[in-house]
N, C-alpha and C positions, 0 to 999 in steps of 0.2 A: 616297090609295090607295083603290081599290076594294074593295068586300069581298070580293069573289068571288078577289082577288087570294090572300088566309094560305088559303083556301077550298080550292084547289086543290091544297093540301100531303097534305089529308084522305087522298083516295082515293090517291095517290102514297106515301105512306107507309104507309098499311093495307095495300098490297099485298106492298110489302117487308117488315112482319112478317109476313104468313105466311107469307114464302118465308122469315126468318130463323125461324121458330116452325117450318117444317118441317126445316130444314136441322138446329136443336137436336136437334129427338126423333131423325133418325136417327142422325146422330153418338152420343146417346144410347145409342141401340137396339144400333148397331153396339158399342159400350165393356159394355153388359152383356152382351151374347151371343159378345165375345171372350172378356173375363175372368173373367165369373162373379162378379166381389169377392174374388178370389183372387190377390191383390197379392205376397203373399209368396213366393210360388216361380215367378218370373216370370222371364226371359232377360234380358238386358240388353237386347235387340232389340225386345220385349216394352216392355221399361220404357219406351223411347224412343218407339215408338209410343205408348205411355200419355199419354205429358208433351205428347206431340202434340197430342192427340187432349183431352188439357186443356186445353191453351192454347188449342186452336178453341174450344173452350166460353167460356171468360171471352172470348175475343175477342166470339163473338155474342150473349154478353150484354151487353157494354158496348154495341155496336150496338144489341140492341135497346133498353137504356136511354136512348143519346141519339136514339133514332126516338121515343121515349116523349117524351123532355122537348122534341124537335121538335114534336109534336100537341099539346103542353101550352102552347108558347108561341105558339104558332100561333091556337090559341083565344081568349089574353090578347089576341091581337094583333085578332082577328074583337072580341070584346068590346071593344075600345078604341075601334075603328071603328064600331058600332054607334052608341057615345054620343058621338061624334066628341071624344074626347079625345086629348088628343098621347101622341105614342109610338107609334100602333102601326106605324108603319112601322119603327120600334127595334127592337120585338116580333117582327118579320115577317121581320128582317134577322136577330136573334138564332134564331130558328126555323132558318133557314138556315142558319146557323151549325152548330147541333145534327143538322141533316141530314148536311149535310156532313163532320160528326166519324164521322156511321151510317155513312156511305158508305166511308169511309177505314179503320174498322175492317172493313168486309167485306171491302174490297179486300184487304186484311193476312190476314184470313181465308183469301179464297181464294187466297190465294199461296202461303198454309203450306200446304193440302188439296192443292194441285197439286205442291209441294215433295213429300210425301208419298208421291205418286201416281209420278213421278218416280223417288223413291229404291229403290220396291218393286218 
């Protein structure tokens, strides 16, 4: 395997954290300037958009966790290859792996944001 091959992961996955890092703050932005932290006297309509509007949060954090542990085994996988030791195409496959887990939480992601968008 090449190195330039786990290499290519770099810039493909920096880019999709900062569209998941943007996507977080405004979903943020949007949960404190609905409710203030004013939980308790809330509509049930209200509450349902909440639980919404949570569950996107831990959705894009798990994405961006396994985008994180994608760049992490991605690098093991560049370091294997430098000192040409076995495994990093293992490395490079498991990277992939971890992308692809990024990816499928976004998707789930954006299927709730558009369920949402839909229901309103």
């Amino acid at each position: 395997m090449d190195i330039m091959t786990p290499s290519y992961l770099f810039s493909v996955i920096s880019m999709f954290l900062m569209g998941y890092n943007t996507r977080y703050l405004a979903i943020t932005k949007i949960v404190r300037n609905r409710f203030n932290g004013n939980n308790c006297n809330l509509e049930s309509r209200e509450l349902e958009i909440l639980k919404t509007f949570r569950k996107r949060l831990d959705y894009i954090k798990k994405l961006q966790i396994y985008a994180i542990l994608s760049m992490l085994v991605s690098t093991i996988a560049i370091f294997f290859n430098l000192f040409n030791w076995r495994g990093d195409s293992l490395f490079f496959i498991l990277s992939l792996v971890f992308f692809m887990v990024s990816l499928i939480y976004s998707l789930m992601e954006i299927k709730l944001s558009t369920n949402y968008y839909e229901e309103v």
